[in-house]
N, C-alpha and C positions, 0 to 999 in steps of 0.2 A: 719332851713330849709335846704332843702339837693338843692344840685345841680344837672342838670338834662339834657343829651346831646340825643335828636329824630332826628332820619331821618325819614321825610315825602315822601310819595309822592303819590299824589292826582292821580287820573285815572277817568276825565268823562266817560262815554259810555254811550251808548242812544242817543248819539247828531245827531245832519244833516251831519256834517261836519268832514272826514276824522282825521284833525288837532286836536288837545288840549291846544293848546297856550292862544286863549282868557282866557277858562278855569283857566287855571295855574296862568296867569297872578293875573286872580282876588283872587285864592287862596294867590299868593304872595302880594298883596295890604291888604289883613287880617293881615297878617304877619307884611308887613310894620307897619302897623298903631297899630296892636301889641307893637313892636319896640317903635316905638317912643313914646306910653302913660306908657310903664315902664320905658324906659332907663337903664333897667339891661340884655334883652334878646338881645343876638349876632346869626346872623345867618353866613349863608353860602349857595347862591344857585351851585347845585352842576345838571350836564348833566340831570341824570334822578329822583332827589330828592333834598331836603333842609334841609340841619341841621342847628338844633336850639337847643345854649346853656341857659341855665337860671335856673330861681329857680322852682321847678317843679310845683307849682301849675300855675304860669303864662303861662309854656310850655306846659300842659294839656291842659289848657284853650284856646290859639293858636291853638294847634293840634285842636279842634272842630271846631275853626272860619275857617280855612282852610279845612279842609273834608265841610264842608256846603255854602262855597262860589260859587262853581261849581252849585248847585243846582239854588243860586241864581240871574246866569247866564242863568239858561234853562235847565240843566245836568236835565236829569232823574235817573242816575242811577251814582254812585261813587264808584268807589273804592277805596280806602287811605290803603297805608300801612304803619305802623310806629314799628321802631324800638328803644328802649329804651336804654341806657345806664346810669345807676346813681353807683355809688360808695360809702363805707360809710367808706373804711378803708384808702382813702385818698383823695387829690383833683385832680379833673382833669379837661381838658380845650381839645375843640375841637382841636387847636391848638399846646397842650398838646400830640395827638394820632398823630397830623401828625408827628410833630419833631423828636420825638422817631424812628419813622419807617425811615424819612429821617438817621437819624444819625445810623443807622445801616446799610443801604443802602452805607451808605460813608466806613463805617468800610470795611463792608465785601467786596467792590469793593475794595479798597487801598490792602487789603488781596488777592484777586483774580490775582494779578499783580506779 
């Protein structure tokens, strides 16, 4: 199985109400419960999306419970974007893409001095 790193992020419209927070919430309680019946998938809720590392067929699976949660709050109308990231010529880790970026960050500031 391959590994597999999505950013989500759900957008009701149609609602009564200005806000998306119930919304999101509930898309993020999919998530949870995601979570906690695999025990392999790692997220990260991030300002205007959430990414999620795992095996890709459980992160597929997720991405659908969360685009469909909104609905089953009252949402008429959703929009979900998702952004994919998978690898096959090494491993990687959410955590993986930030460190990288930080330790260059370090490089080229100590160089900038």
């Amino acid at each position: 199985m391959s590994r597999l790193i999505a950013e989500i992020a759900v957008d009701p419209i149609g609602t009564q109400e200005p806000t998306e927070s119930d919304y999101v919430v509930a898309a993020e309680r999919a998530l949870k419960k995601a979570v906690e019946a695999s025990g392999s998938l790692q997220y990260q809720i991030n300002p205007m999306s959430t990414t999620i590392e795992g095996e890709r067929e459980e992160v597929l699976k997720v991405l659908e419970r969360m685009h469909q949660a909104p609905f089953e709050e009252g949402a008429r109308r959703v929009i979900t974007t998702i952004r994919l990231d998978e690898r096959h010529d090494q491993d990687s880790s959410m955590t993986h893409h930030t460190d990288v970026v930080h330790q260059k960050l370090a490089v080229s500031k100590g160089s900038m001095c």
